[in-house]
C-alpha positions as CSV (number, residue, x, y, z in Angstrom):
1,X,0.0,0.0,0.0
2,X,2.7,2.3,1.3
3,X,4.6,1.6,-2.3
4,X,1.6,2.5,-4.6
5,X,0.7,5.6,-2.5
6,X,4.5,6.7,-3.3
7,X,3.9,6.3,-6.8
8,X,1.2,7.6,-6.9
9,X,2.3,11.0,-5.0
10,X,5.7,10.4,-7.3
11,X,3.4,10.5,-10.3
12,X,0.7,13.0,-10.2
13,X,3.9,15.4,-8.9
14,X,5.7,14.8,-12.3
15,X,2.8,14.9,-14.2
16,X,2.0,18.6,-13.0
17,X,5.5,19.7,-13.3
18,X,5.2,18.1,-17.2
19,X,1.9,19.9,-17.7
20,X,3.2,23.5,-16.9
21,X,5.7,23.0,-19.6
22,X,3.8,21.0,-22.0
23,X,1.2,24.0,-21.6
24,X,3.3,26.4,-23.1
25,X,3.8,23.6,-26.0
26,X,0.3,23.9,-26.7
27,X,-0.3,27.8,-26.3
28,X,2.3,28.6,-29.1
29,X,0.9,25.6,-31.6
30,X,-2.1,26.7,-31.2
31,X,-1.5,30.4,-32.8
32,X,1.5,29.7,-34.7
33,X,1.2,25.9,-35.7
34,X,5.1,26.1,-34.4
35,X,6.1,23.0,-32.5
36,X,9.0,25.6,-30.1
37,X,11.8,22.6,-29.3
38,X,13.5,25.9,-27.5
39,X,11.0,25.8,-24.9
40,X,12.8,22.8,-22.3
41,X,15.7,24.5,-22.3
42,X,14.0,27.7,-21.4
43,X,13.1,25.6,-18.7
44,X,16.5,25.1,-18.2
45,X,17.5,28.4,-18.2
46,X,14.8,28.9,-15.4
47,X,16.5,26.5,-13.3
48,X,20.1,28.2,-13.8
49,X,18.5,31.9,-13.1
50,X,17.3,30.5,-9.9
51,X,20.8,28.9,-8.9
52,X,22.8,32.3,-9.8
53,X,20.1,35.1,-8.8
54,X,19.7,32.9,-5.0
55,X,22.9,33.0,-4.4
56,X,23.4,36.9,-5.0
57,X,19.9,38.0,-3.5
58,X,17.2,36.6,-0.9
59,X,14.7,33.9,-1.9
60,X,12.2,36.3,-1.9
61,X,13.8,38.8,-4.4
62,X,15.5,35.8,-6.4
63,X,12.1,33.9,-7.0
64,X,9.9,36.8,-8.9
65,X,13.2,38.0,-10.6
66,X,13.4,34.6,-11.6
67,X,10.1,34.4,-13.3
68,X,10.7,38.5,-14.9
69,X,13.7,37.0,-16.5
70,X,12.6,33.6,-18.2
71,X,9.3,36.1,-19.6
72,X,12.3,38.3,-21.1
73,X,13.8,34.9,-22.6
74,X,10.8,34.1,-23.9
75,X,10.3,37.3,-25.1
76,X,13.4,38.0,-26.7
77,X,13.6,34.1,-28.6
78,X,10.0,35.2,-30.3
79,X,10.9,38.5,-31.2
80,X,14.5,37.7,-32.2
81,X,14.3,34.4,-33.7
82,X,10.4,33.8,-34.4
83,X,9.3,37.1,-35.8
84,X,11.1,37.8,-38.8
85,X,10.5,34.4,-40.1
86,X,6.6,35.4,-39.3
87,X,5.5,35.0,-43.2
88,X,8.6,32.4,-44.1
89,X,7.9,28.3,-44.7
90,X,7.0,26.5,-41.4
91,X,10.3,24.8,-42.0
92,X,12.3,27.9,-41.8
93,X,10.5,28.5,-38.3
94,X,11.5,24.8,-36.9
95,X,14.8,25.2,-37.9
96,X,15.3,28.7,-35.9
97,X,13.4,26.7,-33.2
98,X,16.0,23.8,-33.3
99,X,18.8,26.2,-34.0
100,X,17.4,28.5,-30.4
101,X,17.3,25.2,-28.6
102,X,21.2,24.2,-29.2
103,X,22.2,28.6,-28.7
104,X,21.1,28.1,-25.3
105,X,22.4,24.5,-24.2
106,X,26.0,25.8,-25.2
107,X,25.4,29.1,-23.3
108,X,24.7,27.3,-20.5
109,X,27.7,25.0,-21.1
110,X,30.0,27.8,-21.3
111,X,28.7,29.9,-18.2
112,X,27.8,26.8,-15.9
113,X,31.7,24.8,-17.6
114,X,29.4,21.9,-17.7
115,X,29.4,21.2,-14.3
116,X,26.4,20.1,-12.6
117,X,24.9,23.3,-10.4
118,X,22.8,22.5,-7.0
119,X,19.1,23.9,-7.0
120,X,18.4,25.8,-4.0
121,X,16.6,24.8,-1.1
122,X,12.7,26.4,-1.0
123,X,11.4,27.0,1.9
124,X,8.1,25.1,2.4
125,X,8.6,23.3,-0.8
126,X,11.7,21.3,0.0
127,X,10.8,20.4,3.4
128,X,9.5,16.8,4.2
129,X,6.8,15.5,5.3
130,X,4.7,11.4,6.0
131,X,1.6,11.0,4.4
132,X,0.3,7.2,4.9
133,X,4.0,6.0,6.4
134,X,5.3,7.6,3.1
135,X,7.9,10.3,3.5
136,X,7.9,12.8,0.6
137,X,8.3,16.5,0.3
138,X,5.7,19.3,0.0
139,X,6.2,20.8,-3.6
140,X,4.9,16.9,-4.0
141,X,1.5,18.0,-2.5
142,X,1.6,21.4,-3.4
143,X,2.2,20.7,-7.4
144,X,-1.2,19.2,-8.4
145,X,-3.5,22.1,-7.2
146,X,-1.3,24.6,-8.1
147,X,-1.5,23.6,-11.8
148,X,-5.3,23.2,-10.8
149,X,-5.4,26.7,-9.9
150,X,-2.7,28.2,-12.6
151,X,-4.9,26.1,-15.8
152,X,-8.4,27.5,-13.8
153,X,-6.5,31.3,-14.3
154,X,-5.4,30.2,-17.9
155,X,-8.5,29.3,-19.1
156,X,-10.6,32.3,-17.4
157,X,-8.1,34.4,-19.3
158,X,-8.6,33.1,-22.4
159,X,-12.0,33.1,-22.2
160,X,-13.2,36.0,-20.4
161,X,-10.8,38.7,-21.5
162,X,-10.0,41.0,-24.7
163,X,-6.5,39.4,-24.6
164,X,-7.8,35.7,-24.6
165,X,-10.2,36.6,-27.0
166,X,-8.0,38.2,-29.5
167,X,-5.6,34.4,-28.9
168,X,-8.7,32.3,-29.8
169,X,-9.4,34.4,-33.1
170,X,-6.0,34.4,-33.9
171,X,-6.0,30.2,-33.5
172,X,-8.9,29.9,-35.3
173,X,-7.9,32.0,-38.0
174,X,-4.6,33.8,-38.2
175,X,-5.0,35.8,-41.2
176,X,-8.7,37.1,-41.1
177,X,-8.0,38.2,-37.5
178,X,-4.8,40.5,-39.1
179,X,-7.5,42.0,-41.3
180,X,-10.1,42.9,-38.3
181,X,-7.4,44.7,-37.2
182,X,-6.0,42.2,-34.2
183,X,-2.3,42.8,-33.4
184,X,-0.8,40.1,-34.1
185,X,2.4,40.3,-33.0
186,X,1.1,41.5,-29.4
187,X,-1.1,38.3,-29.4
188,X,2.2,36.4,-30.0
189,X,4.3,38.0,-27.3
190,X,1.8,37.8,-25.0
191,X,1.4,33.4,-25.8
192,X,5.3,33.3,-25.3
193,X,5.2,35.3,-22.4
194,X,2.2,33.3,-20.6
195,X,4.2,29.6,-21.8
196,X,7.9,31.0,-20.4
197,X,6.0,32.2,-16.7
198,X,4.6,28.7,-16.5
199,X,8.1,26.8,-17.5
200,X,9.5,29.4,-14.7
201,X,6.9,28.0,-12.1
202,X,7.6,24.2,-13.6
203,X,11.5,24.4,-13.2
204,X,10.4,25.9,-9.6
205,X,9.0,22.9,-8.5
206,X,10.7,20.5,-10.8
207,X,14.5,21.0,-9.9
208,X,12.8,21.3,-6.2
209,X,12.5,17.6,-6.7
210,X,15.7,16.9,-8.9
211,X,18.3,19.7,-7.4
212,X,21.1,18.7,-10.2
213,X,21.0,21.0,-13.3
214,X,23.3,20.2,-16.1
215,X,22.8,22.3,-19.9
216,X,20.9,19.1,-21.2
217,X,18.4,19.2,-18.0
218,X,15.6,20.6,-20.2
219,X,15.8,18.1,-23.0
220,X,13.8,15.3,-21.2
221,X,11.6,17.1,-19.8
222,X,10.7,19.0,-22.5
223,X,10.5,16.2,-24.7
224,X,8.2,14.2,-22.2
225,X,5.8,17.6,-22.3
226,X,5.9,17.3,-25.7
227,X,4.7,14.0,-26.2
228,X,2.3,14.7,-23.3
229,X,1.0,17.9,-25.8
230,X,0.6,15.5,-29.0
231,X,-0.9,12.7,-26.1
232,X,-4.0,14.6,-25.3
233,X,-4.7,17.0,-28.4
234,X,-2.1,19.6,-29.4
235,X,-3.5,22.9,-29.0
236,X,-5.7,21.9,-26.1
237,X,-5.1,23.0,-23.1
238,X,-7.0,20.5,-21.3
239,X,-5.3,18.1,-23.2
240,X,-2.3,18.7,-22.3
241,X,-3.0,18.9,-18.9
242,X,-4.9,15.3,-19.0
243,X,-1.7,14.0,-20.9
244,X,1.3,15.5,-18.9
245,X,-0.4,13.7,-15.6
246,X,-0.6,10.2,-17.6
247,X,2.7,10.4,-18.7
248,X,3.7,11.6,-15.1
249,X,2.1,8.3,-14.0
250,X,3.7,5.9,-16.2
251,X,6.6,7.2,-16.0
252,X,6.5,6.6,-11.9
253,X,5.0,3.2,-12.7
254,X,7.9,2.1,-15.0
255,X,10.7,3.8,-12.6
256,X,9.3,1.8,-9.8
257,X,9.3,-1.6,-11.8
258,X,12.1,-3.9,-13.3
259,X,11.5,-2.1,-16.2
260,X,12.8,0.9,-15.3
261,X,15.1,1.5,-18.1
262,X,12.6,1.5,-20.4
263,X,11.2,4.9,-19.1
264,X,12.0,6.9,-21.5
265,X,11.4,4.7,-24.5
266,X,7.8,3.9,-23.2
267,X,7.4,7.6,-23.6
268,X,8.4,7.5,-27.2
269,X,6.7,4.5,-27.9
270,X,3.7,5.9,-26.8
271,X,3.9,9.0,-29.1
272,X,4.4,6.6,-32.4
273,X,1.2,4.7,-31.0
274,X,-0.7,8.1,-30.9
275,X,0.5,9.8,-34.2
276,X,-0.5,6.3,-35.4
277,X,-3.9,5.2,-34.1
278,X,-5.1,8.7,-33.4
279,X,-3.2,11.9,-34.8
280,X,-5.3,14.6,-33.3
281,X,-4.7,13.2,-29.8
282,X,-7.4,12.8,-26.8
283,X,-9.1,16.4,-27.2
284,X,-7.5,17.8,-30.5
285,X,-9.9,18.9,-33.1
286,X,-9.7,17.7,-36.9
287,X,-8.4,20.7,-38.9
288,X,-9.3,20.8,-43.0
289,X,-6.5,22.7,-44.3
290,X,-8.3,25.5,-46.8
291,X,-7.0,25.5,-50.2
């Protein structure tokens, strides 16, 4: 009993932290129809922030700073590397992505040297506590309704504001929402800006969990946010939500069996078995390209 409740807690606390990045996946798709392979190691980048700016400043300062500074990243990749290939072949765009994603693992490699740098301690979130006879720490607890309670904000924003409104016309239709006079480019910044704040919070409370960061620490992740975007309907944001906690699951199932080096393949596997059987994952919608 003891074991599955640790899973289970091991799980659903993965699964949120996956869901905050997949999130931002899914927010960008959904306007641009850009798959942003730059956004784990934004993540990444998070992480690093948090280990430099805590050691100059108090936790207090260091956290929001933290989360001013990946929205900057964010920012500045869209604007820098995104924008000017705005009207270029959706190639051109996944290339810049790709090419973004590699700029900032070897920036990290040359200011970190490649040496492993220790996540600070959180207060609250890295202390420990026994639920059931099973000792675990709070950012375990914690994750799950904060996601809860960040997706609840997403989702009122999107649908109850000028701002969201504006993102769903552009998603629905990019270049009819240009000619009602929508500004596009704000829409943009603002869909980078909301996906970077929630990789911020998920490197927060992931490296809480897994203190090491190395310039590769965002490639899993973001690849396992990925697959949980394509798992439950790309451009949903339920979806992604709903698939970043089943991927959080089976990846704590598998870790906890004799089949635990098969984590990460099970998590590829599965993505071939959903562009296969069903393209448009769990909650995406069926999109006629117009000719």
């Amino acid at each position: 009993m003891q074991y599955a409740l640790s899973i289970f807690l091991s799980g659903i606390s993965l699964g949120g932290q996956y869901a905050l990045i997949a999130i931002g996946y899914t927010l960008v798709y959904g306007i641009l129809r850009l798959i942003n392979f730059a956004h784990g190691d934004v993540f990444m980048v998070a992480g690093l922030f948090m280990v430099y700016l805590s050691s100059w400043f108090p936790l207090w300062v260091a956290l929001p700073l933290m989360l001013v500074l990946t929205v900057l990243l964010g920012f500045a990749i869209e604007r820098a590397a995104y924008k000017p290939l705005r009207s270029a072949p959706r190639m051109s765009v996944m290339i810049s992505a790709i090419g973004v994603s590699y700029l900032l693992q070897n920036l990290a490699t040359y200011v970190t040297g490649g040496l492993p740098k220790s996540y600070p301690n959180l207060p609250l979130l890295s202390d420990s506590l026994v639920i059931g006879g099973v000792s675990t720490k709070w950012v375990t607890v914690i994750t799950p309704f904060l996601v809860v309670a960040l997706v609840f904000a997403l989702t009122q924003l999107i649908n109850h504001t000028k701002v969201g409104m504006a993102m769903r016309a552009v998603a629905k239709d990019f270049e009819t929402s240009q000619l009602m006079g929508i500004k596009i480019n704000s829409v943009i910044s603002m869909t980078f800006i909301i996906g970077s704040a929630l990789a911020g919070i998920g490197s927060m409370l992931y490296f809480t969990n897994y203190p090491s960061i190395v310039p590769l620490s965002g490639a899993l992740p973001g690849l396992r946010a990925f697959v949980a975007a394509v798992f439950g309907g790309i451009g949903s944001i339920p979806g992604a939500v709903v698939g970043a906690f089943i991927i959080g699951m089976s990846e704590s199932v598998i870790k906890g069996s004799p089949f635990s080096i098969f984590s990460d393949a099970f998590t590829f596997a599965l993505l071939i078995v959903i562009l296969v059987v069903k393209p448009t994952g769990l909650f995406g919608e069926k999109v006629t390209d117009k000719v």
